[in-house]
KEBABA-350505 format. One record per atom (N, C-alpha, C, CB): residue number from 1; x, y, z; atom name. Coordinates in Angstrom, 2 decimals. Glycine has a CB too. Example, Ala and Ser with C-alpha at 12.3 -4.5 7.8 and 13.67 -1.06 7.14 Angstrom:
{1 {13.19 -5.69 7.80} "N"}
{1 {12.30 -4.50 7.80} "CA"}
{1 {13.20 -3.30 7.80} "C"}
{1 {11.31 -4.47 9.05} "CB"}
{2 {12.85 -2.25 7.08} "N"}
{2 {13.67 -1.06 7.14} "CA"}
{2 {12.90 0.03 7.87} "C"}
{2 {14.08 -0.60 5.72} "CB"}
This chain:
{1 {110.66 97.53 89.84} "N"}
{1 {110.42 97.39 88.44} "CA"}
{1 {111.44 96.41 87.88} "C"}
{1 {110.49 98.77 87.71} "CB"}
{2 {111.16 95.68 87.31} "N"}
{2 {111.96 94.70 86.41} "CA"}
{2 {112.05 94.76 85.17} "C"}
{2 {111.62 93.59 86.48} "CB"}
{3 {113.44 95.11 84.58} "N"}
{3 {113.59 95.20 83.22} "CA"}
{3 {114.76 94.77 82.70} "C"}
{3 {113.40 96.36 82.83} "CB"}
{4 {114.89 94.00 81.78} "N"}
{4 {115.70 92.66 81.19} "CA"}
{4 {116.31 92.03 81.74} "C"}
{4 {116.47 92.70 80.38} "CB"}
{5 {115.10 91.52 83.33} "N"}
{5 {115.07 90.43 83.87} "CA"}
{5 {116.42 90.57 85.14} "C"}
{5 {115.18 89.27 82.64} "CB"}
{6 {116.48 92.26 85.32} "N"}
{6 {117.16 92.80 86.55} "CA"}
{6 {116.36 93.70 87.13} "C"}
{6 {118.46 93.41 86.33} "CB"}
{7 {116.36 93.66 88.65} "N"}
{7 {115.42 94.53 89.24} "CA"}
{7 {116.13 96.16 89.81} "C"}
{7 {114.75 93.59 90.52} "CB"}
{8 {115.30 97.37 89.56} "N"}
{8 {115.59 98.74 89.37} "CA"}
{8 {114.92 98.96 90.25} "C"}
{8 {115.38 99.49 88.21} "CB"}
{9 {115.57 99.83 91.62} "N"}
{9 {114.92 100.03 92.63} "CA"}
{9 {115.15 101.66 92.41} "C"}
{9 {115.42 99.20 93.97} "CB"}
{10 {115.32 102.02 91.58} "N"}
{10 {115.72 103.75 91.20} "CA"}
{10 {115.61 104.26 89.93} "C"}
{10 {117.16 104.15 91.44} "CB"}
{11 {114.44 104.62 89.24} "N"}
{11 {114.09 104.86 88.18} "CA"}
{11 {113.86 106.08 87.88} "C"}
{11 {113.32 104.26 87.95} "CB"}
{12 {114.84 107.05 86.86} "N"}
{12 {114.24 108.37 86.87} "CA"}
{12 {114.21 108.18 85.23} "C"}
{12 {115.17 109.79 87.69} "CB"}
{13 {112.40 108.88 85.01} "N"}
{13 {112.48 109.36 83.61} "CA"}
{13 {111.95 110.70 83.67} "C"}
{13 {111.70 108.47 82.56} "CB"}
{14 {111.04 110.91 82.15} "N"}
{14 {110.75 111.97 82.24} "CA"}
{14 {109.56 112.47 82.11} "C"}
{14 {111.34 112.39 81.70} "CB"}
{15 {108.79 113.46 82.62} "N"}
{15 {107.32 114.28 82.36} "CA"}
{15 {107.27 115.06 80.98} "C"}
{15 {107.05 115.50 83.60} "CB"}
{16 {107.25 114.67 80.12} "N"}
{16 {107.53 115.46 78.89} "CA"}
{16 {106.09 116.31 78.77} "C"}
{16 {107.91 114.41 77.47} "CB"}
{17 {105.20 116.36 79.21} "N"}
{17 {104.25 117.33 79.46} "CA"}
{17 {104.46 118.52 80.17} "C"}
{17 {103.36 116.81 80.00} "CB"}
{18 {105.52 118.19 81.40} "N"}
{18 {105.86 119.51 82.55} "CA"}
{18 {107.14 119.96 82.34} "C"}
{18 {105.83 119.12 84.20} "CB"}
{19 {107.99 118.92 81.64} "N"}
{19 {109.23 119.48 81.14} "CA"}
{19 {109.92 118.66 82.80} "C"}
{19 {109.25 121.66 80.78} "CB"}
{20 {109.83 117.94 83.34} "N"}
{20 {110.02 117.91 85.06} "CA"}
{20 {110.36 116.28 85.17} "C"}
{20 {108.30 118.45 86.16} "CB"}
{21 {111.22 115.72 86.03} "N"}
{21 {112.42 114.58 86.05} "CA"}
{21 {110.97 113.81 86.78} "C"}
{21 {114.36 114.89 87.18} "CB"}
{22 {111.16 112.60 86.94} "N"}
{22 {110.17 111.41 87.60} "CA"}
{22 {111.05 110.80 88.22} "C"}
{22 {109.34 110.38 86.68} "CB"}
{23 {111.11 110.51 89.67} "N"}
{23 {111.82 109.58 90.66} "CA"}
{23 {111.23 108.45 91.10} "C"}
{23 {112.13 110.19 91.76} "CB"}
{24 {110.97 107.34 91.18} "N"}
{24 {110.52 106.36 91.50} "CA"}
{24 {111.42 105.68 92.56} "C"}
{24 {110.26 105.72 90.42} "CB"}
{25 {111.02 105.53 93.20} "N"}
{25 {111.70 104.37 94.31} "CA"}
{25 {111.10 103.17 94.97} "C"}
{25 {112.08 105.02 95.46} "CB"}
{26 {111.68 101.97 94.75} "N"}
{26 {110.94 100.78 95.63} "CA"}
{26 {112.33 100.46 96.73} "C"}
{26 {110.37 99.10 94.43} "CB"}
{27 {111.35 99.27 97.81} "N"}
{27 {112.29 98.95 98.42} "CA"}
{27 {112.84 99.89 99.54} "C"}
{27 {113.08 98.67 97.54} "CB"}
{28 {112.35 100.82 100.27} "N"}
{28 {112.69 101.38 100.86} "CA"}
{28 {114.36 102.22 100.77} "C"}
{28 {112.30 100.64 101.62} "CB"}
{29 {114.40 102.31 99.01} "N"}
{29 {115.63 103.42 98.98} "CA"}
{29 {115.07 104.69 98.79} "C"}
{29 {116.73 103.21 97.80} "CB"}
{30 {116.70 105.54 98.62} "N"}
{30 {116.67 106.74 98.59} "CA"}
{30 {117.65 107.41 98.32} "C"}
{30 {116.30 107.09 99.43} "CB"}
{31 {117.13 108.53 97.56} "N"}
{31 {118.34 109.38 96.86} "CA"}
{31 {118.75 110.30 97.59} "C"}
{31 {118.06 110.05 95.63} "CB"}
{32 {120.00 110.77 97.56} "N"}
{32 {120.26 111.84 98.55} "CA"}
{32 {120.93 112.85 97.24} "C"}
{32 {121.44 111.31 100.09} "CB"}
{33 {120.16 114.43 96.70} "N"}
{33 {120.42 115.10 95.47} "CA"}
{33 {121.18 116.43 97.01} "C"}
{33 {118.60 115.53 94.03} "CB"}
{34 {121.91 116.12 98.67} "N"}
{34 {122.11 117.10 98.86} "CA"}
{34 {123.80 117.35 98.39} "C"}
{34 {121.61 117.28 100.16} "CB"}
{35 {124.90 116.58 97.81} "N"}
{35 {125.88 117.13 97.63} "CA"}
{35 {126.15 117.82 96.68} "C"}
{35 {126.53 116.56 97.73} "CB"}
{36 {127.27 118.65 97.26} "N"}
{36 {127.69 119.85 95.51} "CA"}
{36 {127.72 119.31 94.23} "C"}
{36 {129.35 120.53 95.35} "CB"}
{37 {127.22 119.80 93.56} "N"}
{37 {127.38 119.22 91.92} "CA"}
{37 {126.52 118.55 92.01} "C"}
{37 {128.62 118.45 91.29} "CB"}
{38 {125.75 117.95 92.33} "N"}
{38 {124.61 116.90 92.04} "CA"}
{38 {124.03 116.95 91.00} "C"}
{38 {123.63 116.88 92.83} "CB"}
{39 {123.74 115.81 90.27} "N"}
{39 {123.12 116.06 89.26} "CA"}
{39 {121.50 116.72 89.72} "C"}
{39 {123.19 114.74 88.45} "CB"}
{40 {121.12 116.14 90.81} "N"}
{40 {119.48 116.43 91.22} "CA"}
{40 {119.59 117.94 90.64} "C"}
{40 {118.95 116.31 93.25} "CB"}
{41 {120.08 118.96 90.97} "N"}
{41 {120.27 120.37 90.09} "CA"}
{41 {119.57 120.53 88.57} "C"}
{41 {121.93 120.56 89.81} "CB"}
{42 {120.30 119.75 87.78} "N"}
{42 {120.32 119.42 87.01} "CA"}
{42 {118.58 118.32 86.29} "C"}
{42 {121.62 119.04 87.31} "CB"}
{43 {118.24 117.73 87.13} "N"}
{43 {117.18 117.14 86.56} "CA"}
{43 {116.18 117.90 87.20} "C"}
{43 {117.09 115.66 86.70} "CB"}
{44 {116.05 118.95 88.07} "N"}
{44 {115.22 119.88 88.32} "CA"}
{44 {114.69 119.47 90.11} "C"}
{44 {114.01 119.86 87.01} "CB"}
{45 {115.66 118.55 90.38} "N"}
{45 {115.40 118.18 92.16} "CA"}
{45 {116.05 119.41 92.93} "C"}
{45 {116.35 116.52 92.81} "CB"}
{46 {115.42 119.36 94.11} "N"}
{46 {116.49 120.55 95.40} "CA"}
{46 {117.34 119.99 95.81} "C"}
{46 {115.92 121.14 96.85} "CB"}
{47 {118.28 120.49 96.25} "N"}
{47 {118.99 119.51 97.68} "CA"}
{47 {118.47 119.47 98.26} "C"}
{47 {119.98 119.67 98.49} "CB"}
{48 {118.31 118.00 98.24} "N"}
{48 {117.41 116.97 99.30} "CA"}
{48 {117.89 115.54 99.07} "C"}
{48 {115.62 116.98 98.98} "CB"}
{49 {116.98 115.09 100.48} "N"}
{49 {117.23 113.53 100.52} "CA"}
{49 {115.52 113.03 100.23} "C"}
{49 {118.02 112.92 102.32} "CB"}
{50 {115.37 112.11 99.06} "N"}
{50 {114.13 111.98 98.81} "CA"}
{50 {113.90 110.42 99.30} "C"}
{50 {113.81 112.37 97.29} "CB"}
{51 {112.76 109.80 99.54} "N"}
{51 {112.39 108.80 99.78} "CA"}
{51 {110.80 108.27 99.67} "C"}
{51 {112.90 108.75 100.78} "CB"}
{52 {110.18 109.35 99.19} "N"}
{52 {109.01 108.71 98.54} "CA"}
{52 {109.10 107.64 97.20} "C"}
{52 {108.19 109.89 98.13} "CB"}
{53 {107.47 107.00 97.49} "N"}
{53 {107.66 106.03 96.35} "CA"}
{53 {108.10 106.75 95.10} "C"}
{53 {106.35 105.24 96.04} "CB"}
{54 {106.95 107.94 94.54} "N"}
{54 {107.20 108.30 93.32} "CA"}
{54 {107.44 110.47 93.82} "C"}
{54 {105.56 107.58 92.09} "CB"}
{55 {108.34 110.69 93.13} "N"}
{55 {108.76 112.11 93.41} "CA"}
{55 {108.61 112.55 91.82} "C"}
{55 {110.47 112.32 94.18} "CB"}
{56 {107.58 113.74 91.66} "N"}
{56 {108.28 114.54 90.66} "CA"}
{56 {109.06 115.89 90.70} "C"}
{56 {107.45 114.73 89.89} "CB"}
{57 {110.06 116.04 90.08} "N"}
{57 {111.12 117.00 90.44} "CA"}
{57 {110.15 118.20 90.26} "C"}
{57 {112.59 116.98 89.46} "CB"}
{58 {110.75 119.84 91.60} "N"}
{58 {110.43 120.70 91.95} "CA"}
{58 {110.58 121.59 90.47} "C"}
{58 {111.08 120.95 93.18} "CB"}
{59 {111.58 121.55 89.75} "N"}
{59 {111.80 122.68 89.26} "CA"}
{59 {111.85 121.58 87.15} "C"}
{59 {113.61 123.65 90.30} "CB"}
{60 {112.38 122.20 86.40} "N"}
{60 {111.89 121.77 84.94} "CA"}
{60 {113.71 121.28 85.11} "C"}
{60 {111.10 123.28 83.42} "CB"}
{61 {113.76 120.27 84.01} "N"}
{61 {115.02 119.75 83.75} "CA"}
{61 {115.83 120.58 83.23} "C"}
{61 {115.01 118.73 83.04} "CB"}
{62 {117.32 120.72 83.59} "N"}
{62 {118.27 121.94 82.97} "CA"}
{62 {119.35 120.90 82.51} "C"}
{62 {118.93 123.33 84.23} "CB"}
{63 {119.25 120.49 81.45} "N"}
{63 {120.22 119.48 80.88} "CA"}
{63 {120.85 120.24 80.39} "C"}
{63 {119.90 118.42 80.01} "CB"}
{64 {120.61 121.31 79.43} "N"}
{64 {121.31 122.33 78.80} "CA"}
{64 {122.31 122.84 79.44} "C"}
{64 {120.61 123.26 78.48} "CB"}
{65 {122.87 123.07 80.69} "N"}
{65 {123.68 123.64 81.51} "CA"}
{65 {124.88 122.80 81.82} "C"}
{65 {122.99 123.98 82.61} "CB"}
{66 {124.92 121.78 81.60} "N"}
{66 {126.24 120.55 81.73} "CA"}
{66 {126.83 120.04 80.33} "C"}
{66 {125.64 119.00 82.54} "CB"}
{67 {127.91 119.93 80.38} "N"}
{67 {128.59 119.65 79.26} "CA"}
{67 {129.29 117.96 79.54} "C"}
{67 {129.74 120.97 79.02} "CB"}
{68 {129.54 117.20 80.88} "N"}
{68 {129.85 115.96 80.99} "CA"}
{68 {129.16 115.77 82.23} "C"}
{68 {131.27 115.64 80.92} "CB"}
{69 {129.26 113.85 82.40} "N"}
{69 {128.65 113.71 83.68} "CA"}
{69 {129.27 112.45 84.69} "C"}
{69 {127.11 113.49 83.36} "CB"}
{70 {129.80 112.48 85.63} "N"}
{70 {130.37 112.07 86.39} "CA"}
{70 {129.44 110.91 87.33} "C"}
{70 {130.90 113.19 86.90} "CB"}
{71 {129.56 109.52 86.99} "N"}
{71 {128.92 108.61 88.07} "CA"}
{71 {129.78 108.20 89.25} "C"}
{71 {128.47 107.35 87.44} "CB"}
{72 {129.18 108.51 90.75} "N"}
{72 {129.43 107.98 91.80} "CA"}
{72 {128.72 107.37 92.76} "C"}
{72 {129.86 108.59 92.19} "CB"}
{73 {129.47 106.40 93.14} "N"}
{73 {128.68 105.26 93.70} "CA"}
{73 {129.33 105.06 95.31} "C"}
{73 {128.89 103.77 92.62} "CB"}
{74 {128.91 104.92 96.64} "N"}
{74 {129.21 105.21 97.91} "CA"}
{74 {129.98 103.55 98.27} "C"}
{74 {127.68 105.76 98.86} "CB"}
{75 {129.91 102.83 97.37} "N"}
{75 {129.74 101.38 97.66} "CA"}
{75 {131.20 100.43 97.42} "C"}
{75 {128.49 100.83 96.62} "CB"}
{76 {131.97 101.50 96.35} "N"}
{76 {132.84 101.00 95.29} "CA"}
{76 {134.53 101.97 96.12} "C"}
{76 {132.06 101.65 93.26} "CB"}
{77 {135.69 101.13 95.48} "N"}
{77 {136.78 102.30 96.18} "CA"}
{77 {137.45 101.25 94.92} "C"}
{77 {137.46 102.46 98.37} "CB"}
{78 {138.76 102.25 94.92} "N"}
{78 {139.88 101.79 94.10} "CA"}
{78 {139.85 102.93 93.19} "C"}
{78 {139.73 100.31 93.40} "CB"}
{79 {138.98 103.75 92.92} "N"}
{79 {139.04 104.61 91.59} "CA"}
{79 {139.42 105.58 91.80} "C"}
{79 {138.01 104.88 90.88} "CB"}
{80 {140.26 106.53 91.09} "N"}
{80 {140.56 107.77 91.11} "CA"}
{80 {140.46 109.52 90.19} "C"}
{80 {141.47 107.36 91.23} "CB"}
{81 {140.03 110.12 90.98} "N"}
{81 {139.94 111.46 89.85} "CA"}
{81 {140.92 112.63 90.61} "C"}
{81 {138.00 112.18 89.62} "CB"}
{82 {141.64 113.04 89.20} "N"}
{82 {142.63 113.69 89.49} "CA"}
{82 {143.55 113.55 90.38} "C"}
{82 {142.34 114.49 89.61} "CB"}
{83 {143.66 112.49 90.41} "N"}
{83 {145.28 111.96 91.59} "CA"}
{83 {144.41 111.60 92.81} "C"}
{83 {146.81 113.60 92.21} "CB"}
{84 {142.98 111.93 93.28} "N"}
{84 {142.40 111.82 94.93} "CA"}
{84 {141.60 110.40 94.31} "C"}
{84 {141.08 113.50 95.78} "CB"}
{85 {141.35 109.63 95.49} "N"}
{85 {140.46 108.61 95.68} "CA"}
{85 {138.90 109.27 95.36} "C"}
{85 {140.67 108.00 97.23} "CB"}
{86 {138.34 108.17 94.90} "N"}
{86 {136.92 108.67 94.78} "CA"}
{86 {136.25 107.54 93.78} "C"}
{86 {136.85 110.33 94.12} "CB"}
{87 {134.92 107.38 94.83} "N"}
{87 {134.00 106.48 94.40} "CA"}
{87 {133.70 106.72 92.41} "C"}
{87 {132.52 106.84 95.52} "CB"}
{88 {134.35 106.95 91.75} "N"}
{88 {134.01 106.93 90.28} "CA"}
{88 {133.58 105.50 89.55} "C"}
{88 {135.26 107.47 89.55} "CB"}
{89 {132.44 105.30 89.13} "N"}
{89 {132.38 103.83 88.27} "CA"}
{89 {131.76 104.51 86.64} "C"}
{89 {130.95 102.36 89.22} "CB"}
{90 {131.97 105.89 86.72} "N"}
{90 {131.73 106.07 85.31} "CA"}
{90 {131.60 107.47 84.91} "C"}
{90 {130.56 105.35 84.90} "CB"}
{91 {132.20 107.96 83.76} "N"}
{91 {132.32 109.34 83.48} "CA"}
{91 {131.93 109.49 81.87} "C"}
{91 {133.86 109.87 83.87} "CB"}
{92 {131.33 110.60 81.46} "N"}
{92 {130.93 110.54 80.21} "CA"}
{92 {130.55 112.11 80.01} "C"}
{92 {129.76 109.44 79.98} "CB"}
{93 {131.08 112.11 78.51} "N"}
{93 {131.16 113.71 78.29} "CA"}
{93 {129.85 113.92 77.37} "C"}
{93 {132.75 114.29 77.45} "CB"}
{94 {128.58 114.75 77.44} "N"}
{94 {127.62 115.01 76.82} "CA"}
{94 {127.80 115.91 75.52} "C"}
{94 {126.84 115.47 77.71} "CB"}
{95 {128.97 116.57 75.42} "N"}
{95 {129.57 117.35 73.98} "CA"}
{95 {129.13 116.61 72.63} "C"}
{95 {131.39 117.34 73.94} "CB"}
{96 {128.35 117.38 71.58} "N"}
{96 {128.57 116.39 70.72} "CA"}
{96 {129.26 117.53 69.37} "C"}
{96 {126.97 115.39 70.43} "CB"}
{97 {129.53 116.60 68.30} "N"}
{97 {130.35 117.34 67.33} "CA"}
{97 {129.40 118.46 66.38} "C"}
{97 {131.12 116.17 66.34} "CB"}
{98 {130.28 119.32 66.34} "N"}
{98 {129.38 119.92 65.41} "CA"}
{98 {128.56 119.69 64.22} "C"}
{98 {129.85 120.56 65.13} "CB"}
{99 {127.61 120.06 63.91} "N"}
{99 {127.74 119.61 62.27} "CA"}
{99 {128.01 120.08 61.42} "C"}
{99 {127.00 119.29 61.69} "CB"}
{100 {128.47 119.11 60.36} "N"}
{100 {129.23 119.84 59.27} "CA"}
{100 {127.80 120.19 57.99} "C"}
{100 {130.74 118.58 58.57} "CB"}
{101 {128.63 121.49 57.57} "N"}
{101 {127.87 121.89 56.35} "CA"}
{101 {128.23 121.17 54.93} "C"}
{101 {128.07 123.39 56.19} "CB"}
């Protein structure tokens, strides 16, 4: 898929009819949702290693259950969490403020 003229070989949206995550893959990749914490949990995948073109997730999305979200990438080094090495290229906290009355 090509979109603003960069190509996305890993596209997840959403089934807003089933409540359930959409995986797309070209190019012969693949996601692997088997390590701890995974988000795949979270968008309603098993632990698994997926590699079909198009996957829709097993179970309904549980976004509600995470409060931040941690990007790692197998590709990248130099970064660190909590004093250990680790593939990190991006972290972001999903909290938002209350509202005021």
């Amino acid at each position: 898929m090509k979109q603003n003229g960069h190509e996305n070989y890993v596209t997840i949206s959403a089934n807003t009819n089933t409540l359930k995550s959409v995986l797309i893959l070209e190019n012969g990749y693949q996601v692997d949702f088997r390590p701890d914490h995974s988000v795949g949990s979270v968008l309603g995948f098993n632990n698994a290693v997926y590699s079909s073109d198009y996957q829709e997730s097993e179970n309904s999305v549980n976004i509600l259950s995470i409060n931040s979200i941690l990007v790692n990438v197998d590709i990248i080094s130099g970064s660190y969490l909590n004093g250990i090495r680790n593939p990190t290229i991006y972290s972001f906290s999903l909290t938002l403020p209350l509202a005021t009355r």
